[in-house]
Every structure is written in structure tokens, then in C-alpha cells.
N, C-alpha and C positions, 0 to 999 in steps of 0.2 A: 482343564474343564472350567468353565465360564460358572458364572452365578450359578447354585443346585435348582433344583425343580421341583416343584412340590407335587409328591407320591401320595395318590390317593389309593387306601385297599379297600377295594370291594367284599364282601363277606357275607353268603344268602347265609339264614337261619332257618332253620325249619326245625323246631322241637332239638336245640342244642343246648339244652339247661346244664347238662351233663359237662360239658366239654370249653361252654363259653368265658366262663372266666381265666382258665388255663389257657384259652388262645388268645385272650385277652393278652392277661402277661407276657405273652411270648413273642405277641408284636408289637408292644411296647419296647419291651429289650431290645429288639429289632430295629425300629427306629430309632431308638435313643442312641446305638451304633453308628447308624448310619447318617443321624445327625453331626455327631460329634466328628465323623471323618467330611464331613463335608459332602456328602456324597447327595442329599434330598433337604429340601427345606426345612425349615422348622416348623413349617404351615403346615405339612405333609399331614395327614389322617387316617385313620381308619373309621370305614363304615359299614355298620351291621345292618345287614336289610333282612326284619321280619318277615317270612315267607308267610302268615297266619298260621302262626305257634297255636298247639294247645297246651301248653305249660308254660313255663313262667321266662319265656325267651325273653319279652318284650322287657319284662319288669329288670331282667340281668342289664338289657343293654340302657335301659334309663338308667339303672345306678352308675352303669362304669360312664354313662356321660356326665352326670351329676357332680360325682368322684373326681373324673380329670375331663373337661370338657375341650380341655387345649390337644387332647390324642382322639376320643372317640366321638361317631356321632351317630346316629340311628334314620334308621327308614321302616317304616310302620307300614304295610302293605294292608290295607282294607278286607283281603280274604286271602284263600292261599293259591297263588297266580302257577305256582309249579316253579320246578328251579330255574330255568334258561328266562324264564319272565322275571324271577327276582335278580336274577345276574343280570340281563338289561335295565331293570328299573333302577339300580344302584347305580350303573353305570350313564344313562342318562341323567340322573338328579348332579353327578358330580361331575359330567364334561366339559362343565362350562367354568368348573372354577379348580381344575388340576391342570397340571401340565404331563401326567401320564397317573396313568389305573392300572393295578392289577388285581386280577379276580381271582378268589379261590375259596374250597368250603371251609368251614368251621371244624371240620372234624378232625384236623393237625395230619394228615396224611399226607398233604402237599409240603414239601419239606420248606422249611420259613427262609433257612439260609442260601435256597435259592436266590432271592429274593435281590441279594448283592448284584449276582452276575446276570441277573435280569437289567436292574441298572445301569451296568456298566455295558450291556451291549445296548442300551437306549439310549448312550450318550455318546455310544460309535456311531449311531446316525441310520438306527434301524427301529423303525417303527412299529411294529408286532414282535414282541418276544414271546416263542411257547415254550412251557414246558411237560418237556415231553421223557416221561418214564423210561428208566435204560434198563428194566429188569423188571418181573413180572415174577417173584420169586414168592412174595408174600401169596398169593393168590392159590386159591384150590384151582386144578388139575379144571375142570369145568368152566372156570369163571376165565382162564387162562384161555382158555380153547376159543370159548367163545367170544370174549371181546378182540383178541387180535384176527378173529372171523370176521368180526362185524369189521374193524378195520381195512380188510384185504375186500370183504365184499362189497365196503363203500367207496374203495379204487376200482372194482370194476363197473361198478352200476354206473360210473365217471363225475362221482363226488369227491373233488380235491380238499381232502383231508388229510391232519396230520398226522403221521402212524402214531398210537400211544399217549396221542394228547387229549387231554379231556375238558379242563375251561380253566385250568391254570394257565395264564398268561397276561404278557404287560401289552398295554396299546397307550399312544401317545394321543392327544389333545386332538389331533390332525382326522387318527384311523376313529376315534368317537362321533366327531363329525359327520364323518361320512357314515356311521354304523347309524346314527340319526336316520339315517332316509331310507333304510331298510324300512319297509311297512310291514310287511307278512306277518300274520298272525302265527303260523304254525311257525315256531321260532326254533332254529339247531342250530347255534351261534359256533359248535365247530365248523361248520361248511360254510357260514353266512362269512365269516372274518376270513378267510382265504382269499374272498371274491373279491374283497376289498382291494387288496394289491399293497403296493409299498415296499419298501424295503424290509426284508422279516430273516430272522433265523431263530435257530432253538438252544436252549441249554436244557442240560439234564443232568435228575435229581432220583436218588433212589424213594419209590413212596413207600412211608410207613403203614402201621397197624391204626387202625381208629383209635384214639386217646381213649375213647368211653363212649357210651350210647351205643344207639342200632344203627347199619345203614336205613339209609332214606331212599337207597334204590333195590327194592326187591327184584327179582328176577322178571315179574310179570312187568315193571315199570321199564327194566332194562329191553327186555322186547319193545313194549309202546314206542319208546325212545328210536331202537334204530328203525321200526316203521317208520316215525314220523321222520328222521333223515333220510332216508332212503327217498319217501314219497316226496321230500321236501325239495331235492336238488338233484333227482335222476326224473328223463322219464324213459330209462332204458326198460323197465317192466313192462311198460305199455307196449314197446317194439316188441318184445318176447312174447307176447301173447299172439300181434300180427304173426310171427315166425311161426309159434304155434300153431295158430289158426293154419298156415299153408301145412307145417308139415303134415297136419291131422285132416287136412283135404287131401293129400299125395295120399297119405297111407285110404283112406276110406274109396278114393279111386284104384287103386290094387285090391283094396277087400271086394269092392263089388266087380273088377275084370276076376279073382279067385271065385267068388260065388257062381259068375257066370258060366265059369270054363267046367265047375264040378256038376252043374245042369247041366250043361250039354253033354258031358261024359257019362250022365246018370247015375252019379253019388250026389243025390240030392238033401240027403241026412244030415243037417249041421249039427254039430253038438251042444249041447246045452251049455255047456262050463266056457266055452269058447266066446257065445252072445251074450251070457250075462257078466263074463270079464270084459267084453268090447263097451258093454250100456254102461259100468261102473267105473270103466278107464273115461271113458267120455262125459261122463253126467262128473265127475270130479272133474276134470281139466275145465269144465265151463263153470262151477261153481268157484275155482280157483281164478278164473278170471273174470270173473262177475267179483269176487273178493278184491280182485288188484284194481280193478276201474272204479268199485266202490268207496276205496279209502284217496282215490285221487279226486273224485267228485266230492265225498265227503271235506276235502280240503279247501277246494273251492268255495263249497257253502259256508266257510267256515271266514275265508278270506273277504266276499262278498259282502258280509254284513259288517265287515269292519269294526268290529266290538273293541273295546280298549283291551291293552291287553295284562295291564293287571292299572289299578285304581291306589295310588298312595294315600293314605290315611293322615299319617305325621311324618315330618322330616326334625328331626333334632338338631341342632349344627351352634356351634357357638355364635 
């Protein structure tokens, strides 16, 4: 191996008062390993990007830069951008002075000694390393069900994603570059870092229990979420509505040759249960697709106005 590389980690914050100085420690140990074997520079960092905490995030991540300013360094988000905008805004402020990044949250679930063999397949000469969960054990029966749903449903909607991975992952100097000219606002950087290309593979990492605190992704965020992937990098919804639209024209031409044939035979009597299941099978399949062209129009207007898509406050850095 030629001269090490300096590893920058990215790390969103959002309300981890609870948990931050323990992840602190534990990737300082981490690099101080992987210093000593030669494996990352000694520049190498970690950076804590405040999501807009409302407790006392910001003030943990100024002590531990205070404390050791040669390990840690901070990014102060102006309000709270959402996570996939604080994992890009970290990751932007340091592409330009690492020679590879990895991102992951605060809350120690992504296991740390991943982190080696993430490394070591970045210096086999592969430029995206994910990591990607070999076991879904810890998870309730539901949360199981449904995230390796949302997986299998964003391979067929033809969003090239990677099964079980979530925004644990190393990218190099090169794949930041180019993640630079992604504009979109509506941001799902599992889909967006695929498009990218490059040399990629995966290692896997059993994930733990949360160290402390609440998740940050309630159930109702976990929907928003794979909407907004879903709308973000398919527009196969939109084709199933066309489909729709024909099959529900086939069937309404049968209804009305059936209606015809019971006039002329003189069974004129339609049932009541019969018309008002056809108005409520109908009046829902149009509000359902007036919902699906809503949230891709909604998208639009969202990308149109080209709003920044979060505003940094402070940057802390030696």
C-alpha cells in the first residue's frame, strides 16, 4: 500500500445528546488503530453535522472539538435540513479536503469495525463501499417485513438499490465529485450513489441495538422516506395508472355491452349494491391516481424553485 489516505467520517446529529460522546470515543479508538497500522492518515477526522438539535448536540460537538481538535470537527446546519441533506452537507464541506468519506449515524448501530474492511476494499481500487446488513434479527416481525418490502418494491418500481443498505458507506474523493452535480432537491442518496457508477462492492456487518435515545425515524417518516424514493427514481407509477386507465376502460366497455344485453332481454333491474360498489371502486382508483401525479407534480415544484437545500451555519475544523 502506497502512502495512507486521509478518512473523513461523516456523522448527521439530530437530538444525539444521549449517545454522542460514547460515539465519540469509539471512533477515536477506531482511528487511533488504524493509524498506528498504517492503514489512514493522521489528518483523517471525524465530522459531526448538527441536523438543528433541540438539545444540547451542538454544545457536545464544540467540547469534543475544543478537547481534541486534531480528531473532531463540527458542522452547524442553520435549521433542521432532514437526514439525507445533513449526510450531503457533511459530505460536501469535506470532498474537497479527504481522500475518501464515510457516512453513518450516531446512534452506534452501524457497527464501527466495519470501518477496517471498508478501507481495505477502497484500496483494492473500488470506489463506493456499502454496507450492507447480513441479518435483520434485532428488528420486530413488522419493521422486518416491511423494510425488506420497501427494498424488493424499489427493484421493481426499477430503482437500482442496494438490498439492506441504508447510508452506511465509504465513497472516494472521485464518487464526491461527481455526487457534487446531483442538483435535486428531493434527495435519496440510496438511489442517487448507484447512478454514479464506478467500481463498488459491499461488506457486511451484523447492526446493533441503539446505544441510547429514541429512533429519529418513526414509522410515519419511514413512509415519507420510501415515497419520496420511490417518486424520486421510478416513474413506473405513472405507467400503472396509463395501464390502469385501459384496463378500467376494457372493463367499463363489458359493463355497458352487460347492461345492454339485460335491456334488451328485459331484466332491466340493476341492483343497488352492484352501482354503488362500481361509483366507490371508481371514485377511489381516481383519487389514487390524482394522489400518485400529485406527489410527482408536487416534486417538480419543489425542484423548480431550486431552494438551497439546507444552509450551513458554522463549520468548526482545526
Amino acid at each position: 500500500m502506497n502512502k495512507p489516505e486521509k478518512l473523513y467520517m461523516v456523522v448527521p446529529c439530530y437530538n444525539e445528546e444521549e449517545v454522542l460522546n460514547e460515539t465519540a470515543g469509539r471512533l477515536k479508538e477506531k482511528y487511533i488503530s488504524l493509524i498506528e497500522r498504517n492503514m489512514i492518515s493522521p489528518e483523517s477526522r471525524v465530522v459531526f453535522v448538527n441536523d438543528g438539535s433541540k438539545d444540547e448536540t451542538w454544545n457536545i460537538i464544540c467540547s469534543l472539538h475544543e478537547s481534541d481538535p486534531d480528531f473532531f470537527s463540527g458542522v452547524n446546519l442553520a435549521h433542521n435540513a432532514g437526514h439525507q441533506n445533513a449526510v450531503l452537507a457533511g459530505l460536501m464541506t469535506v470532498k474537497d479536503i479527504c481522500d475518501m468519506a464515510i457516512t453513518m449515524d450516531a446512534d452506534l448501530q452501524d457497527d464501527i469495525d466495519t470501518i477496517d474492511a471498508m478501507v481495505e476494499k477502497y484500496y483494492e481500487g473500488n470506489q463506493v463501499v456499502y454496507g450492507v446488513r447480513n441479518a435483520r434479527d434485532t428488528d420486530t416481525f413488522f419493521k422486518r417485513f416491511t423494510a425488506e418490502g420497501f427494498y424488493k418494491f424499489m427493484k421493481v418500481m426499477g430503482a437500482d438499490v442496494v438490498f439492506n443498505h441504508a447510508d452506511f458507506r465509504l465513497m472516494s474523493k472521485r464518487v464526491l465529485a461527481e455526487l457534487a452535480g446531483f442538483r435535486e432537491v428531493n434527495l435519496f442518496l440510496r438511489g442517487m450513489v448507484p447512478l454514479i457508477g464506478f467500481k463498488s462492492c459491499s461488506v457486511y456487518y451484523e447492526r446493533h441495538e441503539r446505544f441510547a435515545g429514541e429512533s429519529k425515524y418513526p414509522l410515519k417518516k419511514m413512509m415519507a422516506f420510501a415515497i419520496n424514493g420511490i417518486t424520486s427514481f421510478s416513474t413506473k407509477p405513472l405507467k400503472l395508472i396509463t395501464t390502469l386507465g385501459g384496463i378500467m376502460s376494457f372493463l367499463s366497455i363489458l359493463a355497458f355491452i352487460w347492461a345492454f344485453v339485460v335491456k334488451v332481454i328485459g331484466h332491466s333491474e340493476i341492483g343497488w349494491s352492484s352501482m354503488m360498489c362500481s361509483i366507490w371502486l371508481i371514485g377511489g382508483l381516481q383519487l389514487l391516481c390524482l394522489g400518485i401525479i400529485g406527489e410527482y407534480v408536487g416534486k417538480i415544484y419543489a425542484e423548480v424553485k431550486q431552494r438551497p437545500r439546507y444552509i450551513i451555519d458554522e463549520f468548526i475544523n482545526k
